[in-house]
DODO-907295 format. One line per 5 residues: number of its first residue (from 0); their letters; for each residue x, y, z of C-alpha. Coordinates in steps of 0.2 Angstrom, whole numbers. Example, Ala and Ser with C-alpha at 12.3 -4.5 7.8 and 13.67 -1.06 7.14 Angstrom:
2
0	AS	62:-22:39 | 68:-5:36
This chain:
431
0	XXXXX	249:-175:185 | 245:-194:178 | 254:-195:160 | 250:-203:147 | 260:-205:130
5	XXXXX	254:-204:112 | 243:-218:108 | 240:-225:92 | 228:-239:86 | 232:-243:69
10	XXXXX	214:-255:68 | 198:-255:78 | 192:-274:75 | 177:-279:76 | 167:-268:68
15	XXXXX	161:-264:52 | 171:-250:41 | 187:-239:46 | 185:-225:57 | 198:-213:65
20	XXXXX	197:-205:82 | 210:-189:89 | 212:-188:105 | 221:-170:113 | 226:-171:131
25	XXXXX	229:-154:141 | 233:-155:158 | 224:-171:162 | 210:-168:153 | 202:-173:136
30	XXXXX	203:-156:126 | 198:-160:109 | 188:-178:104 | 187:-180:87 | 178:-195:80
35	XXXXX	181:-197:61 | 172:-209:49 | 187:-209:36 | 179:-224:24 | 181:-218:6
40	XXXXX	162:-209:1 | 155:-220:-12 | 143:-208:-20 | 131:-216:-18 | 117:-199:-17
45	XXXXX	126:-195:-35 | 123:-213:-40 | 105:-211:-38 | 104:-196:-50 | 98:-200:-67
50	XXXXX	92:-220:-65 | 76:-227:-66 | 66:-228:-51 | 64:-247:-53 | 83:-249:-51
55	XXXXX	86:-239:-38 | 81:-251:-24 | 94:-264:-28 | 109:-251:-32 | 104:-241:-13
60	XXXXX	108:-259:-6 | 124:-260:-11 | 130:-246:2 | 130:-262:14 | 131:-278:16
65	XXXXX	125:-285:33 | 114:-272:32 | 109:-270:13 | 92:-277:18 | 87:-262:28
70	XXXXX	90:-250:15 | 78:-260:1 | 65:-258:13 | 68:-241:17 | 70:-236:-1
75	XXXXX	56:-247:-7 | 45:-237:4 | 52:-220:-3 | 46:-227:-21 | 32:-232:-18
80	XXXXX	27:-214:-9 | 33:-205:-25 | 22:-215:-35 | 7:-215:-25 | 7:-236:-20
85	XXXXX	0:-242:-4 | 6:-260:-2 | -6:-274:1 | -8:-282:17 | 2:-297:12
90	XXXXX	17:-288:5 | 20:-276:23 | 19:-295:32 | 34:-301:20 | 41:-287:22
95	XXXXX	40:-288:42 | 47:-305:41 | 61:-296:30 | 66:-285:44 | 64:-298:58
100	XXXXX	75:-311:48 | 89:-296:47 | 88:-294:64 | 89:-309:71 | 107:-311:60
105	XXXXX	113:-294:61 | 113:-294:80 | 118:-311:84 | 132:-307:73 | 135:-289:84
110	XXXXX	132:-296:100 | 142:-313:98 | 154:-310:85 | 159:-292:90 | 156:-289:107
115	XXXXX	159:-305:115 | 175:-309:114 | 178:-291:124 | 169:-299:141 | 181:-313:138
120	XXXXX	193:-304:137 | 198:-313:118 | 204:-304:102 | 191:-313:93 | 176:-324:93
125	XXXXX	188:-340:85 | 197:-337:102 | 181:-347:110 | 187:-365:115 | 174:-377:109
130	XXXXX	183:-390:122 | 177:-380:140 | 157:-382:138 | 151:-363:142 | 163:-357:126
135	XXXXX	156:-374:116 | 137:-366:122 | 142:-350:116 | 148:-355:100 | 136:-365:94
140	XXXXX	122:-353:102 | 131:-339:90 | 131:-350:75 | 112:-356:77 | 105:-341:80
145	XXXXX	112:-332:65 | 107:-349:54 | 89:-345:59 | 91:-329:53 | 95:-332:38
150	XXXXX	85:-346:33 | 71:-335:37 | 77:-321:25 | 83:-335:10 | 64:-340:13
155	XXXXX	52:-324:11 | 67:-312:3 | 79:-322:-7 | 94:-320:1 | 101:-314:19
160	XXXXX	111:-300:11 | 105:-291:-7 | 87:-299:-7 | 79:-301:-25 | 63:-304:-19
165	XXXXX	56:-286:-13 | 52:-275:-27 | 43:-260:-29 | 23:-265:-27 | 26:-281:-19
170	XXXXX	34:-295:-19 | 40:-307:-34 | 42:-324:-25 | 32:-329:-11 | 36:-344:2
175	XXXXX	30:-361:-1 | 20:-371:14 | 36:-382:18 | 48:-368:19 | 36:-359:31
180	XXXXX	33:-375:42 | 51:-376:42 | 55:-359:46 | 41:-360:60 | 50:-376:69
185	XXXXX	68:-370:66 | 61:-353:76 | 54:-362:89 | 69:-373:95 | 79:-355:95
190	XXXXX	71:-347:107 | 78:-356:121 | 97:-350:115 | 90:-332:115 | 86:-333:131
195	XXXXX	104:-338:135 | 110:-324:125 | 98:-311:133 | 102:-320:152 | 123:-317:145
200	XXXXX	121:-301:141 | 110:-294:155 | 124:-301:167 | 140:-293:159 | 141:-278:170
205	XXXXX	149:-263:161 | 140:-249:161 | 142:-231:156 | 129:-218:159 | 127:-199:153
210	XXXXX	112:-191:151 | 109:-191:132 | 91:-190:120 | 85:-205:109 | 75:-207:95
215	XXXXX	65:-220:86 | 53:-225:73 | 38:-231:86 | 23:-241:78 | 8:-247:89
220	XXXXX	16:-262:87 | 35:-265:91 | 44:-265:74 | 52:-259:61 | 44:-254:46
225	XXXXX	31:-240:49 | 25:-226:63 | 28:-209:71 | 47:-202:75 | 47:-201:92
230	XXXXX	57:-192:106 | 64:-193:121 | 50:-180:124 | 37:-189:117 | 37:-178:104
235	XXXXX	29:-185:86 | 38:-180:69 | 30:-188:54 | 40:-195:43 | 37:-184:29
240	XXXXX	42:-169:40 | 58:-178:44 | 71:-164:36 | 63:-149:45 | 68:-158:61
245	XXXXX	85:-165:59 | 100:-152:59 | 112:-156:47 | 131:-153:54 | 146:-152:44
250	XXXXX	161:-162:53 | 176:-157:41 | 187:-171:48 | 174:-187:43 | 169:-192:26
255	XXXXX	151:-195:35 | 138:-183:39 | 131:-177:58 | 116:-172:63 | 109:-165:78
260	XXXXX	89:-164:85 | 86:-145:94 | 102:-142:93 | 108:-158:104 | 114:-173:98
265	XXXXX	104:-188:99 | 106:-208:100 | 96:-220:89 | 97:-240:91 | 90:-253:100
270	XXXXX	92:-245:117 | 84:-231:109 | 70:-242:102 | 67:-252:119 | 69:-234:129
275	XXXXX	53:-228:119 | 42:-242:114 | 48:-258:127 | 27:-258:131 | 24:-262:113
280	XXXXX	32:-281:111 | 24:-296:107 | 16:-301:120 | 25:-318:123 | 41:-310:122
285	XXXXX	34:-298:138 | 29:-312:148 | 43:-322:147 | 56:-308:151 | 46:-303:164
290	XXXXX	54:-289:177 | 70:-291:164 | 60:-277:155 | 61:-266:170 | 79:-260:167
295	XXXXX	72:-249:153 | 72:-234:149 | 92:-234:155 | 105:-221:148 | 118:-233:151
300	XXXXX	126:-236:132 | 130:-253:137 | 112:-258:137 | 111:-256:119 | 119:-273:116
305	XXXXX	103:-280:130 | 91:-271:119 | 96:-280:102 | 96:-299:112 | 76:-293:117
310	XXXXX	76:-289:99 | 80:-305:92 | 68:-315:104 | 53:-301:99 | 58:-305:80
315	XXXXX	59:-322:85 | 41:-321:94 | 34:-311:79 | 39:-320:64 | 31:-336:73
320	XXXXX	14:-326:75 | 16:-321:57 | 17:-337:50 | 7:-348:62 | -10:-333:57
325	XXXXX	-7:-331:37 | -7:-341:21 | 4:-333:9 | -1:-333:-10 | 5:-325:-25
330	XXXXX	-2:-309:-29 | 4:-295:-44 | 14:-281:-42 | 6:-266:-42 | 11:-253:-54
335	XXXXX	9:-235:-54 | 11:-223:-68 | 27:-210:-63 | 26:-192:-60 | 34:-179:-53
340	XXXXX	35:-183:-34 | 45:-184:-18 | 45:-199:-10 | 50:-204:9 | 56:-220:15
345	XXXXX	59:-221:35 | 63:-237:44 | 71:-245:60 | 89:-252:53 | 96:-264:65
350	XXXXX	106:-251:70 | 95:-237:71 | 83:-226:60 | 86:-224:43 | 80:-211:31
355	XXXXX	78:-211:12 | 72:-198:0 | 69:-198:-18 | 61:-184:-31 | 56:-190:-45
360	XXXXX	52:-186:-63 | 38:-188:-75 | 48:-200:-87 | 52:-213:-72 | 70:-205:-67
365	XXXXX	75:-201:-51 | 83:-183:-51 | 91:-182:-34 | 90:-191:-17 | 98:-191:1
370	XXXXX	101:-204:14 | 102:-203:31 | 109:-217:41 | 111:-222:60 | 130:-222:62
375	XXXXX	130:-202:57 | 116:-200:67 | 124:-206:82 | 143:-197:76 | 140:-182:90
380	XXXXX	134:-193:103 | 148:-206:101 | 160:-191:100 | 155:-184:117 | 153:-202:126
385	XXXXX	170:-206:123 | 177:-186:129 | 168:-191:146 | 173:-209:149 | 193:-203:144
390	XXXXX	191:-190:157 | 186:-199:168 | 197:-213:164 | 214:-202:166 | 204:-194:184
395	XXXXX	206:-215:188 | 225:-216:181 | 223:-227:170 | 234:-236:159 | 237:-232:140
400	XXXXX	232:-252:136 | 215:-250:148 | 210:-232:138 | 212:-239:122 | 202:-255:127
405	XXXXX	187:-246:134 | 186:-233:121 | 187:-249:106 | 173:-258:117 | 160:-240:119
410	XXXXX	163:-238:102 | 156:-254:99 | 141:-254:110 | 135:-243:95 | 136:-255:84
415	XXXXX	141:-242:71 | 142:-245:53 | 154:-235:44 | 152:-242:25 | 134:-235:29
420	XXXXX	139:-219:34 | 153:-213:25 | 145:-215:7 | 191:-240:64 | 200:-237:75
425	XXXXX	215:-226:70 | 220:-215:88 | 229:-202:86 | 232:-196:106 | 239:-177:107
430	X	248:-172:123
């Protein structure tokens, strides 16, 4: 029988947050996987309770920071259902150009920063030598394509993280002509580094494949902000009915909570995104990745990192229709008297579909809320991904070193984001 002895990794890298994983052997075989998001709870559901719906926004998007963007939009859109507000025209293209700034940053940040350096086979992303040209490419590809992000965020939202421009009704700055013919240029001459990054990451040729179930937020027009939950089975869940469809399952050793779809565990994401909606890109971002499109829908986990470089071209691709179609002016708020109210907020985080929930009173103050974010939605599926590639792993004898490394790098295929969802990597390996 192949042995293995104890294994312990005190630190999973590059990632965001601290998770745990336990790992029981018997007789060859992975026995018990436990997957623990162990980041101290911050409250944050609690923290809701008894503030004025105007500063609830701002306070949700502290639970993150790369991702704090996400979770104004998401709970800016639970606001504005509890108070009845349908948003102008203007302030749901902002808002787009919100979401497609964060993308563009948040995955280049993923795919370069955290996941690179493992086809390299580097510790870390500073490992890149700037001196051999396909490591000087690679690091200044990383560097741009993040920079275009952000400058499109500081533009239309204030800032990349924490964005003071959104507010409930609108928006209270809007970009000037310069910045948008800036922004416009700056897209442009990024497009051909994303298509270096999508050409690097449809070559790196890991792959891990068990049959599992997605869901996404699919709109008639690939994005991020609005339309039906859709299935693996083409079903439709309306936002509203969200909670009658997800199954909420206590994992007593993770300070974050799981949740199932009919009873199986699910996977949202990119890959879940392109799996369900790839025939819904822009249209220039379809015709120049051509038959790259056709390795979707794929139940390989690896393709989740492939998915988020198409993403950054189709926000690349989108925000450039965007500003080339439309002339932003200033336009008021608009204000609502409160009421008693529950209010919905369900968008398509970077990292997968997150849910808000607010009921709120007569006198303006929110009485209770929930959050549902991807990393706990994806908890199960991680969970069982990592009891089959073990298995199957110790089946090839493979070393403790190689185990540990290909656990660290499915892990962060996901992308997970523990500060999110424990409102990583210790192993503890049992044998």
């Amino acid at each position: 029988m192949h042995q293995v002895d104890d294994i312990t990794i005190d630190q999973l890298t590059k990632i965001e947050g601290d998770c745990s994983l336990n790992v029981k052997v018997v007789d060859g075989k992975a026995e018990k996987v436990e997957f623990a998001l162990v980041e101290s709870k911050r409250f944050y559901t609690e923290a809701m309770k008894g503030k004025p719906i105007a500063a609830i926004p701002q306070l949700l998007a502290r639970i993150c920071g790369t991702c704090s963007n996400a979770h104004i939009m998401a709970d800016l859109e639970a606001c504005e259902s509890a108070l009845g507000i349908t948003p102008s025209k203007q302030t749901m293209l902002l808002r787009n150009l919100t979401m497609y700034g964060l993308n563009i940053r948040d995955h280049a940040l993923h795919l370069y920063l955290f996941v690179l350096p493992d086809a390299y086979k580097k510790d870390s992303f500073l490992d890149f030598d700037e001196n051999i040209p396909e490591e000087h490419n690679i690091l200044h590809d990383a560097f741009d394509i993040k920079a275009v992000g952000n400058f499109l965020s500081i533009l239309i939202a204030g800032r990349s993280v924490h964005a003071p421009y959104p507010t409930i009704g609108g928006f209270i700055h809007f970009p000037d002509k310069a910045g948008i013919e800036e922004a416009k240029k700056k897209l442009e001459e990024i497009r051909p580094a994303v298509l270096r990054t999508i050409e690097l990451f449809k070559n790196i040729p890991w792959k891990f494949d068990r049959q599992a179930s997605f869901m996404a937020l699919v709109p008639e027009r690939y994005g991020f902000l609005t339309g039906c939950i859709r299935t693996s089975e083409n079903e439709c869940i309306e936002e509203k009915d969200f909670r009658s469809h997800l199954e909420h399952v206590v994992v007593p050793y993770s300070q974050a909570s799981a949740y199932k779809y009919a009873g199986k565990s699910y996977m949202v994401g990119s890959l879940a995104r392109m799996n369900l909606a790839k025939d819904n890109l822009n249209e220039r971002t379809k015709k120049t990745l051509g038959d790259t499109l056709n390795l979707f829908p794929s139940t390989n986990v690896y393709m989740n990192n492939l998915a988020q470089a198409i993403e950054i071209l189709h926000s690349v691709d989108e925000s450039l229709d965007i500003l080339n179609q439309n002339e932003f002016k200033p336009e008021p708020v608009i204000k609502a008297p409160f009421r008693d109210a529950v209010g919905i907020g369900v968008i398509e985080a970077p990292r997968g579909t997150l849910y808000h929930k607010i009921v709120l009173g007569a006198d303006g103050i929110v009485k209770e809320g929930e959050i549902i974010v991807p990393t706990g939605q994806n908890q199960i599926n991680i969970e069982t991904d990592i009891g089959v590639l073990v298995n199957d792993l110790l089946e090839k004898k493979t070393s403790k070193d190689e185990i540990k490394f290909e656990i660290e790098k499915l892990i962060r295929a996901y992308d997970p984001c523990i500060s999110c969802a424990s409102h990583f990597l210790t192993l503890n390996w049992e044998e």
